[in-house]
Residue, then its C-alpha position, 0 to 999 in steps of 0.5 A: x500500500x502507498x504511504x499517505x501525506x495528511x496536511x493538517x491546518x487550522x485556526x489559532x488554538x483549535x488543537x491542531x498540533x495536539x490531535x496531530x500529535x496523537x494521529x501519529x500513535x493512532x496510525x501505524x508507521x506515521x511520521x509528524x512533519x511540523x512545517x509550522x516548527x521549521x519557519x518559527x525556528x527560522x523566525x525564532x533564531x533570527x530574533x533571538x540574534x538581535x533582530x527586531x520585529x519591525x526590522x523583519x517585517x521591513x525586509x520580509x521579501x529579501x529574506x530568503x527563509x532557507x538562506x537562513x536556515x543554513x546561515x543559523x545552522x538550523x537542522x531538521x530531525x525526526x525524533x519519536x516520530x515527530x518533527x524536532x529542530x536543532x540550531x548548532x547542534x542543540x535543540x530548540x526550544x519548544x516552548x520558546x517557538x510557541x511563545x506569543x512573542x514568536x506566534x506573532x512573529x510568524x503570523x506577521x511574516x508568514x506569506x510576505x518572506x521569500x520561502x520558495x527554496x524552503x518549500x523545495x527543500x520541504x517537498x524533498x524531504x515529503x518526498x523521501x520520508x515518503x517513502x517509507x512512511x506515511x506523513x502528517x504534515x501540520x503548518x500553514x498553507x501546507x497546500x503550497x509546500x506539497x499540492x500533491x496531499x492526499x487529504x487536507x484538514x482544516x480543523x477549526x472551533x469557535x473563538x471562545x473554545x480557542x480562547x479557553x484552550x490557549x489560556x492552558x497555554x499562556x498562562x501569564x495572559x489574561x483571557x482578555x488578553x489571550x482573546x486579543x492575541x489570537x484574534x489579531x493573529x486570525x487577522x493576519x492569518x486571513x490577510x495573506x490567505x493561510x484560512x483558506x478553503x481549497x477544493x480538497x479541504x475537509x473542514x474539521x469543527x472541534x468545538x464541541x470535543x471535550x479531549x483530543x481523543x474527541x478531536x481525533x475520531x472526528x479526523x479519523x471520520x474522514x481519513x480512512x486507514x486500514x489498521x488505526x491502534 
């Protein structure tokens, strides 16, 4: 049987990354591609080198995500079966690349830098775990990274479901504050066109799912494998 690729999106805080996460224990041989994890690595080691926000957004079409990737020594592995990101040989944190102040980076930026040579970079890499796995692939316009997708899911929930669930997260944030943050960030998602709907798109609505086992047999509705654990 052809090992799949399963392109995963969806709204700021709807717990795309958490039912990705579990996707990989529930089907055999899968592997997590976070492409979101690459580009907030980028983001994320250019800004912790002194560069200002304001700078990048200034010159966001001169940079050429993979260009820097290189330059900042960022290397991509597969670690337990998902995406896990060095910079110089020691491991970036995940709880800095998810961070508000890199969220917002990455959804002020996202679209508007040169990623042309990441997304060939990303598809060769699709393309050789490929070949011996079958791929979850999370991240945004993840469509423009691998067209070649056997199912795109765009997992969504309402705003105050996502409000609730990122609170978990940014637990120095206030509820008013967490609401603000994702709602600015769903803006700038919008703006470059990242919550769009394709053709192939089964749009997955999560709100209602009290865990991400929930969450996770509503995606496994659509996405049809012979053997799930």
């Amino acid at each position: 049987m052809t090992n799949l690729v399963i392109g995963v999106e969806g709204l700021v805080g709807s717990g795309k990354t958490s039912i990705c996460r579990e996707l990989i224990k529930k089907i055999p041989n899968t592997i997590l591609i976070n492409g979101g994890n690459i580009y907030r690595s980028i983001i994320g080691m250019i800004i912790k080198n002194g560069e200002s926000l304001e700078s990048l957004k200034e010159n966001s079409q001169n940079i050429d995500m993979k260009k820097m990737m290189d330059q900042l020594k960022i290397e991509f592995k597969i670690e337990n079966n998902e995406t896990i990101m060095y910079c110089n040989g020691e491991r970036v944190s995940e709880e800095y690349i998810q961070s508000k102040e890199i969220s917002l980076a990455v959804s002020s930026l996202g679209g508007r830098t040169n990623e042309k040579s990441l997304f060939v970079y990303a598809k060769d890499l699709i393309d050789n775990f490929k070949k011996d796995y079958n791929i979850i692939l999370s991240g945004r316009g993840v469509l423009n990274i691998y067209p070649e997708c056997d199912y795109h899911l765009f997992i969504t929930a309402s705003l105050d479901e996502r409000v609730k669930r990122k609170a978990s997260q940014y637990k120095d944030k206030t509820l008013e504050e967490v609401r603000e943050n994702i709602i600015k960030r769903d803006e700038l998602q919008k703006e470059v066109g990242y919550y769009d709907i394709s053709k192939i798109t089964k749009v997955i609505d999560v709100t209602d799912c009290k865990s991400v086992e929930e969450s996770v047999n509503k995606v496994l509705e659509v996405v049809k494998f012979p053997t799930v654990v």
